[in-house]
N, C-alpha and C positions, 0 to 999 in steps of 0.2 A: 741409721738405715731407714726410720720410719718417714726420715723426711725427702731421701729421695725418692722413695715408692711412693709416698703420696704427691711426687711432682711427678708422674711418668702419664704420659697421655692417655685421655679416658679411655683410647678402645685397649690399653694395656689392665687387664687384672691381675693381682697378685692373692697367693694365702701363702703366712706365716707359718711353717708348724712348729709345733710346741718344742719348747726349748730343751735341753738335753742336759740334767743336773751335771756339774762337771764333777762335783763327787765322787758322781758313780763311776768316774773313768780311772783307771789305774794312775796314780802320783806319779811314779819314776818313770815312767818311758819317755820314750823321743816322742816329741809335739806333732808329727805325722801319725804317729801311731795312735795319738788320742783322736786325732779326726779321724780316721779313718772308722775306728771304733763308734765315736759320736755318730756318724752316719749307720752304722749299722743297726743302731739303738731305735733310729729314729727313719727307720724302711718303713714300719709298720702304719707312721703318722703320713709318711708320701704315698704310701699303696690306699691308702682310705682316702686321702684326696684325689688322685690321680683316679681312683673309684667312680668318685662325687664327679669330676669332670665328665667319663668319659659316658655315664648314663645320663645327661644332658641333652636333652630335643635338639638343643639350639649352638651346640658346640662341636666340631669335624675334630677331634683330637685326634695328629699324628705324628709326635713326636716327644721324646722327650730329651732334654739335653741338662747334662751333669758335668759337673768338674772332675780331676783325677783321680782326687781321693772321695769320690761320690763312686766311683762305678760297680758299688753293691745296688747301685739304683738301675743296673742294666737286667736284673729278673723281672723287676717293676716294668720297664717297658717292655719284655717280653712277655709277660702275666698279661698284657693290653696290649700287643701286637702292636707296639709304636718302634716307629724308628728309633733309633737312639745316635745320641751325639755326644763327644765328650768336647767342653769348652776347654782351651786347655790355656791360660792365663799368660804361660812365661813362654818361650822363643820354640820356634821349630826345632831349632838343636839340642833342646830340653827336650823335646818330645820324641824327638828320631834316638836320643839317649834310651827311654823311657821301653821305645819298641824290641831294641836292641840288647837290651842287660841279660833277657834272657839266653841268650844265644854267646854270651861271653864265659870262656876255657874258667872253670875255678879258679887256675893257678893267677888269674889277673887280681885277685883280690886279697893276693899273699905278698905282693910287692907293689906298697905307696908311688913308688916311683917309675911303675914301669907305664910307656905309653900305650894308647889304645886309639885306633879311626873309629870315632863315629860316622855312619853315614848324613855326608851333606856336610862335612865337615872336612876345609883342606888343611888343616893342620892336627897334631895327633893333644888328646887329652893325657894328660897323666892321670893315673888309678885318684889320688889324693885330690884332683878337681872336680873328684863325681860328687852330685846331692849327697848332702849325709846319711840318711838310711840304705844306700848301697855300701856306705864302710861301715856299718854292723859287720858284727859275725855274722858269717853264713846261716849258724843256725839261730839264732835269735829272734822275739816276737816281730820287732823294727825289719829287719833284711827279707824274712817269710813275705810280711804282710805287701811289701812296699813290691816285691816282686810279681805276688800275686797280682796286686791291682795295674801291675804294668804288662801281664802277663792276659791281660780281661780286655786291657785298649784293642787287643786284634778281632773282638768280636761285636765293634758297634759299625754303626755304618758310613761315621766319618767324623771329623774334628774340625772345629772351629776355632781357628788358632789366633791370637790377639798380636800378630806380625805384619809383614807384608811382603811380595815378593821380592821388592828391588834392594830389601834386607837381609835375607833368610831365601833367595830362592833357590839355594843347591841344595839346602834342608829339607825343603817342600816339595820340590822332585827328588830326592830320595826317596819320602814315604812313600810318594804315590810312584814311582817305581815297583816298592813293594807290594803294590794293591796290585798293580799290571801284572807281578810273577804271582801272585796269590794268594800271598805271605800273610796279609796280614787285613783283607777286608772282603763283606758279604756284600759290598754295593760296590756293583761293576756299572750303574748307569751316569753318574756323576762324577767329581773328581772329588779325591776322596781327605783332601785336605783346602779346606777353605780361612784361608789367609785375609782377616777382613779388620785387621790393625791401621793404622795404631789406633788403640782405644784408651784412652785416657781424661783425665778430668780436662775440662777446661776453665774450669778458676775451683780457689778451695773452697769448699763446705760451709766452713767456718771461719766467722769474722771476729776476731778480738781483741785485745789489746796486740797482741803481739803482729796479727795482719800491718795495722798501724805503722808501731813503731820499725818492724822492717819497710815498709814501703818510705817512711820518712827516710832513714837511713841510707837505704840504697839510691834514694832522691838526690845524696846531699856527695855520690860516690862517682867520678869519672868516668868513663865509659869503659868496657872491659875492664876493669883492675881489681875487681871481688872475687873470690875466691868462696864457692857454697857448698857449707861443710855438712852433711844430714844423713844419718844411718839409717832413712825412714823410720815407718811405724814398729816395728819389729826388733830391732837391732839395737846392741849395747856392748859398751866397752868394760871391762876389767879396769878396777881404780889405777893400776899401773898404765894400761894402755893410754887411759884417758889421761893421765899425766902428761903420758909422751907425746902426743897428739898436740894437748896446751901448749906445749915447751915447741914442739913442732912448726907450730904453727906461728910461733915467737920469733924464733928464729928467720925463717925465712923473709920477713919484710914486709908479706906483701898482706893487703886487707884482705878480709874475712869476715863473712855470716856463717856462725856457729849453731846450729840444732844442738841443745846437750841432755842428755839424757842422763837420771843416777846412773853409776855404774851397775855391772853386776857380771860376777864371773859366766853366766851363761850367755851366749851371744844371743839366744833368742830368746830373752828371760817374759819377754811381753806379752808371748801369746801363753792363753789361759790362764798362767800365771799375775795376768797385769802387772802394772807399775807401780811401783812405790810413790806416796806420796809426799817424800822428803824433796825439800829444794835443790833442783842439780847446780844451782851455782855454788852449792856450800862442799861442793866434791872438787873445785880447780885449785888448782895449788896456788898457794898462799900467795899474795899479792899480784899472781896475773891480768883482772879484767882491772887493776886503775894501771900496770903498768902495758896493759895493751888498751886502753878505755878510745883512743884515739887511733887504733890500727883495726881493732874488729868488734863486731858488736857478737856476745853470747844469748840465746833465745831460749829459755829453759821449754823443754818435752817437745813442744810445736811451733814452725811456722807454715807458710802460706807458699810453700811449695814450686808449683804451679806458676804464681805470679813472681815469687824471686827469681826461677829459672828462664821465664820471658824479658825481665828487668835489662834494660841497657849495662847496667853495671857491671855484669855478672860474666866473666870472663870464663869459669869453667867452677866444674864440680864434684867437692870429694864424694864419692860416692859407695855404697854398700854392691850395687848391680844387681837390685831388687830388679824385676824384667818392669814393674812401671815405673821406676825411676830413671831405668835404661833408656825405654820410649818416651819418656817426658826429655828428658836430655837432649834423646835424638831430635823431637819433634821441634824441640827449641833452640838446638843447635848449637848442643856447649857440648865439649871435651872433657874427658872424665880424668879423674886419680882414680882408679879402680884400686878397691878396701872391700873384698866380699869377705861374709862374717858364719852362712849356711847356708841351707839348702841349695838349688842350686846358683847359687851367686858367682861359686867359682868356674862353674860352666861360663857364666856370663862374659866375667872377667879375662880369660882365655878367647870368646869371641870379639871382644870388645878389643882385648889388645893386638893379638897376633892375625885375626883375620881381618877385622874393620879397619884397625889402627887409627879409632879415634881417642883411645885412653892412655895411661899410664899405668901400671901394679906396682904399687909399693912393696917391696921385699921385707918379707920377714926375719927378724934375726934366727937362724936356728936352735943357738941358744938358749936365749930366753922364750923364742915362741911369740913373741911383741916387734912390733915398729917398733922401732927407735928414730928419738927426737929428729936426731941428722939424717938422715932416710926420708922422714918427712917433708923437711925442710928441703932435700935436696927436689925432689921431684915435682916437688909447687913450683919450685924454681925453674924445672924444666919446661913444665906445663904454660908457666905464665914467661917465660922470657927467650923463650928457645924458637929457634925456626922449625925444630922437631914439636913444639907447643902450638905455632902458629899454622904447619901441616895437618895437625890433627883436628885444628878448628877449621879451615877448608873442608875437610872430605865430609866431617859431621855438619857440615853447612851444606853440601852435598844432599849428602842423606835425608835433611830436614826439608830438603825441594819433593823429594819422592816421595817423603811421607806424607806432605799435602797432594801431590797430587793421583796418590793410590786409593784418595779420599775421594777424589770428585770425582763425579758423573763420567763413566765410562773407567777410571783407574781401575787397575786389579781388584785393590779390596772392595770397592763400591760392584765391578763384576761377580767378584766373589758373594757375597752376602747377598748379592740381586739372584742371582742362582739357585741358593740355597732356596731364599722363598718362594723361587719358581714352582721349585722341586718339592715344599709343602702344599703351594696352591693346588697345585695338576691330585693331590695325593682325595 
């Protein structure tokens, strides 16, 4: 972190505040609920800076802006008469989710299977594809909390949403729909969802061995015929899953770059918990990488992302439906296997398949609760050989024109975000 704040442009300042022992946070909950917590702990270190600023000769503070599970930070900018904003990282359809939970009959959350419209959304969700902390108990710490703070978004002055219109814009006019009936905002002079995606890295962080040898690799790879397999930062397989996947991915034929992470039964075993530092190649079943050594290459914990999803090679990609590996996709214009693993990934995956229709979802067995290997296999196959494969790489080749040009000078997002600063300048 410390090395991109100290590349951000001098008239940008930053302060750090102090870390938040994770100890002191409860073990057993859900990883939402430790943030949220985390943030509450650490009001007292942002209300003393936000202090420090705002008795400043030489500084106009007006505004403050927080992520979702930050919005215990919306006293703070009230305590200092600042605007407040919530940044909100993943898709409009997460977020018009987000406004709306409240306002859903109990009995939705007594049958997995029954569906629901979100608004801005032309096809219906089932109960069982909402973010995880809405399938808590009702009464539980996780379901209270996660309500609450979706319950607080209707009291800041707008959002700043990491999408773009020619993506997500019947989600975007939804909310602000909601701002026109009254429903859900105190700033009536602006438009109350500012759409200023896609924001995403443009090369990785980190260069090291493994940048390398995938770029060697996929140097040495046909054009379209890879297959890029990565649960991002976050996400992990169960040793059974991960077997399946191997054998999966055997079967089908086709080449493959493997992200592998150790296993571990919790799918979001990485946040606060970190990762183990055992070798994930010593987790693939027995003789797979010499008897795939020449169909795909495995890249234990990290590659370079970013520059394999740009790579000529790279025909499409298994994917978790993290919302930035969504727009890294989009932006570079590969077709997904949609594989969501939590929070809201299954949202994603439902937009990704049945409204964009640039993906694929792999079906789960209901018995066991896992892919299975031929499942796998079958859908690479579909992805890489099908005219339904070769559809979904057009329209996501689509998509990837608008997402540059939402970018430049005069696009939506570039109007977007020129607005908002208008809207602090005049303040």
């Amino acid at each position: 972190m410390l090395t991109i704040l100290n590349n951000l442009p001098s008239n940008i300042d930053f302060t750090i505040l102090p870390h938040v022992n994770i100890q002191d946070l409860p073990q057993n909950v859900h990883f939402s609920t430790k943030m949220i917590l985390a943030v509450k702990l650490s009001l007292p270190f942002l209300h003393e800076s936000v202090k420090t600023l705002s008795l400043s000769s030489h500084i106009n503070l007006v505004a403050l802006v927080f992520d979702l599970f930050s919005s215990d930070a919306l006293d703070v900018a009230n305590q200092f008469n600042l605007l407040s904003y919530v940044f909100f990282a993943s898709g409009a359809i997460s977020l018009s989710f987000c406004l709306s939970i409240c306002n859903f009959d109990e009995s939705v959350f007594t049958d997995l299977t029954k569906t629901v419209i979100i608004p801005g959304c032309v096809v219906p969700f089932q109960v069982k594809d909402f973010p995880d902390p809405a399938l808590y108990e009702r009464t539980s710490e996780t379901f209270t909390l996660f309500v609450t703070i979706c319950q607080r978004l209707s009291l800041v002055h707008g959002f700043i949403v990491n999408s773009f219109t020619d993506l997500e814009g019947d989600a975007i006019r939804a909310i602000e729909e909601k701002k026109v009936n009254g429903i859900s905002s105190n700033n009536v002079t602006t438009p109350y969802v500012y759409a200023v995606g896609p924001i995403i890295q443009t090369e990785s962080s980190i260069s090291n061995e493994n940048h390398f040898e995938c770029s060697e690799w996929l140097n040495n790879q046909a054009s379209k015929s890879v297959l890029y397999v990565s649960f991002g930062s976050g996400g992990t397989l169960s040793q059974e899953q991960l077997n399946e996947l191997a054998f999966g991915l055997e079967l089908s034929g086709h080449k493959f770059l493997w992200v592998l992470r150790v296993p571990n039964n919790s799918p979001s075993s990485p946040y606060f918990s970190g990762q183990k530092k055992d070798d994930p190649l010593n987790y693939l079943p027995l003789g797979f990488l010499e008897r795939t050594k020449d169909q795909g290459l495995v890249v234990p914990s990290w590659a370079p992302q970013i520059e394999i999803l740009a790579h000529e090679s790279i025909a499409s990609f298994l994917s978790h439906c993290g919302w930035s590996s969504t727009l890294e996709s989009v932006v570079h214009g590969v077709p997904m296997i949609a594989w969501p693993l939590f929070a809201e990934q299954r949202m994603n995956a439902v937009f990704l398949t049945k409204v964009l229709k640039v993906a694929i979802r792999a079906k789960v067995d209901e018995e066991s609760g896992i892919i299975k290997r031929d499942e796998i296999s079958q859908v690479i196959k579909r992805i890489m050989e099908t005219k339904e494969g070769f559809e979904m790489s057009e329209r996501i080749k689509e998509l990837s024109n608008h997402a540059c040009v939402s970018l430049r000078e005069n696009g939506s997002s570039y109007n977007a975000l020129s607005s908002l600063e208008q809207k602090w300048q005049n303040i």
